[in-house]
C-alpha positions as CSV (number, residue, x, y, z in Angstrom):
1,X,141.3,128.8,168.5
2,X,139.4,128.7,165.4
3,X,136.5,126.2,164.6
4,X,137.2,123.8,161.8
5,X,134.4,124.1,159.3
6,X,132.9,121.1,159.0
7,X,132.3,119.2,155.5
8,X,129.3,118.7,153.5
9,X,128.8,114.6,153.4
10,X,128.8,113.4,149.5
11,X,124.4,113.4,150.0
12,X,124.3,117.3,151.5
13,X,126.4,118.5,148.5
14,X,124.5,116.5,146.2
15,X,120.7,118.0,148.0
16,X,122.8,121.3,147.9
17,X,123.8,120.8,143.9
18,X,120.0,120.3,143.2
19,X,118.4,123.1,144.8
20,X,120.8,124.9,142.8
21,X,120.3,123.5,139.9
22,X,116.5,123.1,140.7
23,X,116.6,127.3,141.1
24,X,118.4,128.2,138.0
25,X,116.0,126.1,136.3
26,X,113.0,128.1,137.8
27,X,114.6,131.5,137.0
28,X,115.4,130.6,133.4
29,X,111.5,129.6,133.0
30,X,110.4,132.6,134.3
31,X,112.3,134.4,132.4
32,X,111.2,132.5,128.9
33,X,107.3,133.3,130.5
34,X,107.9,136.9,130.7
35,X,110.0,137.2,127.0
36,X,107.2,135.2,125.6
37,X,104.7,137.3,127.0
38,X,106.3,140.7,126.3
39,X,107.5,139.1,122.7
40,X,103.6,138.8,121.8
41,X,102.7,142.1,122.0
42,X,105.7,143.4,120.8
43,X,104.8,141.6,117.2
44,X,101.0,143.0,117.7
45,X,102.2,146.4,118.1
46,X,104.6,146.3,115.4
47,X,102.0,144.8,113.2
48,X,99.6,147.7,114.1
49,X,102.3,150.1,113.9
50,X,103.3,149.0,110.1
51,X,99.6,149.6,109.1
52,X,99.8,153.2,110.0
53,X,103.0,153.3,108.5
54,X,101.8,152.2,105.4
55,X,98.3,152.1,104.6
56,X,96.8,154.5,107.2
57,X,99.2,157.5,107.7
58,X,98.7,160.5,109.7
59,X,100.7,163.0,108.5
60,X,102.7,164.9,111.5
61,X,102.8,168.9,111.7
62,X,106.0,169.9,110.5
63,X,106.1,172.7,113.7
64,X,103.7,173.5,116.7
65,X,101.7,176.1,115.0
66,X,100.6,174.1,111.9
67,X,97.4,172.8,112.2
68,X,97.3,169.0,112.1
69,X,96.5,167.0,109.3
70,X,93.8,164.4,108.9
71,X,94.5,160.7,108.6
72,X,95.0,159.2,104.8
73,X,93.7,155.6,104.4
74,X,94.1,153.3,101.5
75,X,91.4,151.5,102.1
76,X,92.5,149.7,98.7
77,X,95.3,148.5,100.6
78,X,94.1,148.0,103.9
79,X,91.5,145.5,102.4
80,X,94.2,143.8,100.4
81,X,95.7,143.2,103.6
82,X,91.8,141.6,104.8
83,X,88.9,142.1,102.8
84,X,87.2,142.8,106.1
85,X,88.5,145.7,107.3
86,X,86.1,148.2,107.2
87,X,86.4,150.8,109.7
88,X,89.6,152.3,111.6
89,X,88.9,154.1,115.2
90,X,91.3,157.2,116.8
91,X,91.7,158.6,120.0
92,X,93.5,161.9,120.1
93,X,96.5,161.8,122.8
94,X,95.9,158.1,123.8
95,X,97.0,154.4,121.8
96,X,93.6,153.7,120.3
97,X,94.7,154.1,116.7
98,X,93.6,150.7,114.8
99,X,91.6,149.4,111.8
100,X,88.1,147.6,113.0
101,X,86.9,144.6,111.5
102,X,84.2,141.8,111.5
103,X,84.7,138.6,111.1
104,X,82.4,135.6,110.9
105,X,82.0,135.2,114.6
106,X,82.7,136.9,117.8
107,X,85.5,134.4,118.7
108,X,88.1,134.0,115.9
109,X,89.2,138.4,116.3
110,X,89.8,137.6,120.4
111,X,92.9,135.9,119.6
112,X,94.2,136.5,116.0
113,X,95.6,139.5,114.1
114,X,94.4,140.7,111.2
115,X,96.6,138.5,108.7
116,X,95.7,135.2,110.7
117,X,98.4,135.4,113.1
118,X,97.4,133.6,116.4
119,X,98.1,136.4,119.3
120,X,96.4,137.2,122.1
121,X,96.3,141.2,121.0
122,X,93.7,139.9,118.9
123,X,92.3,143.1,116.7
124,X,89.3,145.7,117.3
125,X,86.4,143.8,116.0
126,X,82.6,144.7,115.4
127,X,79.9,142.7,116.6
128,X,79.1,139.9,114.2
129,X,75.2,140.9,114.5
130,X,76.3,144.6,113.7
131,X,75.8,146.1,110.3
132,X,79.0,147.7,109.0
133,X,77.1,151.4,107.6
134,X,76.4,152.1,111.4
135,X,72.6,151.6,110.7
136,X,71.9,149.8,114.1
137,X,70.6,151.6,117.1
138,X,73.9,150.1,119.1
139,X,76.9,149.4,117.6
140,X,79.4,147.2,119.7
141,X,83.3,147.6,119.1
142,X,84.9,144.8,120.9
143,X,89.1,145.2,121.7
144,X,91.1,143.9,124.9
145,X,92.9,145.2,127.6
146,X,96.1,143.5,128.6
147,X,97.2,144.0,131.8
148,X,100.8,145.2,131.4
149,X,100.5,146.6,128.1
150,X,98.8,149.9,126.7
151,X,97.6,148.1,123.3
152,X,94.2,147.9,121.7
153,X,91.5,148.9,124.2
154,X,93.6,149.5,127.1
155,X,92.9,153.0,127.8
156,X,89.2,152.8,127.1
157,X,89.1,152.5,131.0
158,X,90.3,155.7,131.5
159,X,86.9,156.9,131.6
160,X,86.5,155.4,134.8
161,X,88.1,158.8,136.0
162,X,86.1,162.3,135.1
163,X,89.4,164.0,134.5
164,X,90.4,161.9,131.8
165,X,86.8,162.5,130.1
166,X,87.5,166.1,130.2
167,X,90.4,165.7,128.0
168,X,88.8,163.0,125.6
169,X,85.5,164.3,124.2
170,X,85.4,163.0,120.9
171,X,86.2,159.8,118.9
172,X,87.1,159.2,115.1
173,X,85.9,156.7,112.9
174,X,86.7,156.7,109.3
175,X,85.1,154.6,106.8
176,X,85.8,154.3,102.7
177,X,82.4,156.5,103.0
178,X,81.9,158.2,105.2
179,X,83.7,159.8,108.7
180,X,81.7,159.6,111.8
181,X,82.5,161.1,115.6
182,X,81.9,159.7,118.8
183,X,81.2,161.2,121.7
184,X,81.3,159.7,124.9
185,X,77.9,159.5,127.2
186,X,78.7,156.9,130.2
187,X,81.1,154.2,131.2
188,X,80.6,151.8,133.9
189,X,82.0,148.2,135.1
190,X,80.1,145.5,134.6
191,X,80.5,141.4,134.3
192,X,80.7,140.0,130.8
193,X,77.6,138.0,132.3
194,X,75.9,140.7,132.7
195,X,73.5,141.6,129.1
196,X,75.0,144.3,128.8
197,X,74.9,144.1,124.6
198,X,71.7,144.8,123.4
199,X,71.3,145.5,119.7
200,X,67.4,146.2,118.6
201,X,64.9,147.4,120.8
202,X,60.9,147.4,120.5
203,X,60.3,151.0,121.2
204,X,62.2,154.5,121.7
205,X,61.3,153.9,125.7
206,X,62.9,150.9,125.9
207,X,65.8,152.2,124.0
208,X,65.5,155.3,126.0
209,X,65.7,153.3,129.6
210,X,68.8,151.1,128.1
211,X,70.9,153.8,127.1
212,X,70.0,155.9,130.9
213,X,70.2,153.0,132.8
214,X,74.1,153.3,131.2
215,X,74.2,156.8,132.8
216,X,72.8,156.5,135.6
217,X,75.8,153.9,136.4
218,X,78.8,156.1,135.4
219,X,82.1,157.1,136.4
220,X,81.9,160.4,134.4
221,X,79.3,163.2,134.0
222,X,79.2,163.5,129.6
223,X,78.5,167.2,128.5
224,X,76.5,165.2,125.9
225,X,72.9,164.6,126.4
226,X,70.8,161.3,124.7
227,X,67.2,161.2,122.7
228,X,66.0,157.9,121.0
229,X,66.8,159.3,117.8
230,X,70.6,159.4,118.5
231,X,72.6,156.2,117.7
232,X,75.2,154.7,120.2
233,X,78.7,153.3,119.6
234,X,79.7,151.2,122.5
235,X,83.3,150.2,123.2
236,X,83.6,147.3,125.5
237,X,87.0,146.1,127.0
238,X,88.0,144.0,129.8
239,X,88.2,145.0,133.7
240,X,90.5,144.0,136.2
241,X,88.2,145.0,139.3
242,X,86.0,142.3,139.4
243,X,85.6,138.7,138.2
244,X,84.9,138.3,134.3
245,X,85.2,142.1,134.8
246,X,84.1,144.7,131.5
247,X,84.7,148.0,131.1
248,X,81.9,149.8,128.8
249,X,82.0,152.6,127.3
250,X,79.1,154.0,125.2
251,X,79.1,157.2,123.0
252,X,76.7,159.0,120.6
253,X,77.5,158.1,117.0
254,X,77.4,161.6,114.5
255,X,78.6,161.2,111.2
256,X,80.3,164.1,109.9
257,X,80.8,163.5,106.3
258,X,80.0,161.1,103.3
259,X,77.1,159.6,101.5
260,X,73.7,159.0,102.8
């Protein structure tokens, strides 16, 4: 004979209706987390992606043979968009593709766009101490890496793996005057604690020792060698593999083109 199920008293349904009620609650705010989260990049990326559209196009090759064609800027229009645009930075078969810019701090770029937008995206931004004609001995690009998404800096810690060196040698950077290359010499982790940014120097040794003590500490072996006459463009990004983590990436800074 069949057991009778027995009822729920009127105080178990009620802690029954509750839990339920508690974990459809729960679920809903997850959910709103992980649309906001995804939402926010989704407007940075569209915002970047409307630039190239726009002001900073890159003509595609109409068939496989045809030699691609370089970048057009309006830097008349870029700057209309924010008088301190100044610089925009490539990557060839990776997602850096954005306009650089310095603001008056090295806080405000972190976590706005370039139109003002609050976002944590932020934009690629050059050190506040930096001059914008590359005339330092180090120049510092700073750009984030977001954990689940590819934008910004994200693939600048690539580098941590040789292979991926192999197939990125060289860097872009156009100016209204001139158009410079980069070419990678070391990238290490490091703590945002650390000193790593260092931007004059009181001889070519101590130059010299700042930029090997970089080498010396590198995931990849550079084909490119250093002398204290060369200039350095460092990229610097975050890490995930340790506390307050950095990935650096530093580079040897050739322009290419333009006026003296």
């Amino acid at each position: 004979m069949a057991k009778k199920k027995k009822k729920l008293t009127k105080a178990g349904q009620m802690i029954l209706d509750l839990i339920l009620v508690i974990s459809l609650c729960t679920a809903a705010y997850s959910g709103y987390r992980l649309w906001k989260e995804t939402e926010k990049y989704r407007v940075a990326g569209k915002s970047y992606d409307d630039m190239r559209e726009t002001v900073a196009r890159k003509p595609r090759p109409v068939s496989s043979d045809e030699e691609p064609q370089e970048r057009v800027i309006d830097w008349d229009a870029l700057k209309a968009l924010n008088p301190d645009f100044f610089a925009w930075i490539e990557l060839e078969d990776s997602t850096i593709d954005y306009p650089v810019i310095q603001g008056s701090d090295n806080a405000w770029y972190l976590k706005h766009l370039p139109d003002g937008t609050y976002n944590d995206a932020g934009t690629i931004f050059i050190d506040v101490e930096n001059h914008t004609d590359f005339s330092d001995r180090v120049t510092v690009f700073y750009g984030h890496h977001m954990l689940d998404d590819p934008l910004m800096f994200a693939e600048v810690e690539n580098f941590k793996n040789q292979s991926y060196y192999d197939t990125h040698q060289k860097f872009l950077i156009h100016t209204p005057e001139a158009e410079y290359e980069m070419y990678p010499l070391a990238g290490y982790v490091t703590s945002g604690t650390a000193g790593y940014v260092q931007l004059s120097f009181g001889s070519d040794e101590e130059y010299a020792a700042y930029v090997n003590d970089f080498i010396a500490r590198s995931d990849f072996t550079s084909q490119e060698t250093f002398s204290p006459s060369d200039q350095i463009l460092m990229l610097s990004t975050c890490s995930y593999d340790i506390t307050d983590g950095r990935y650096v990436l530093i580079g040897k800074l050739k322009k290419v083109s333009g006026t003296d």
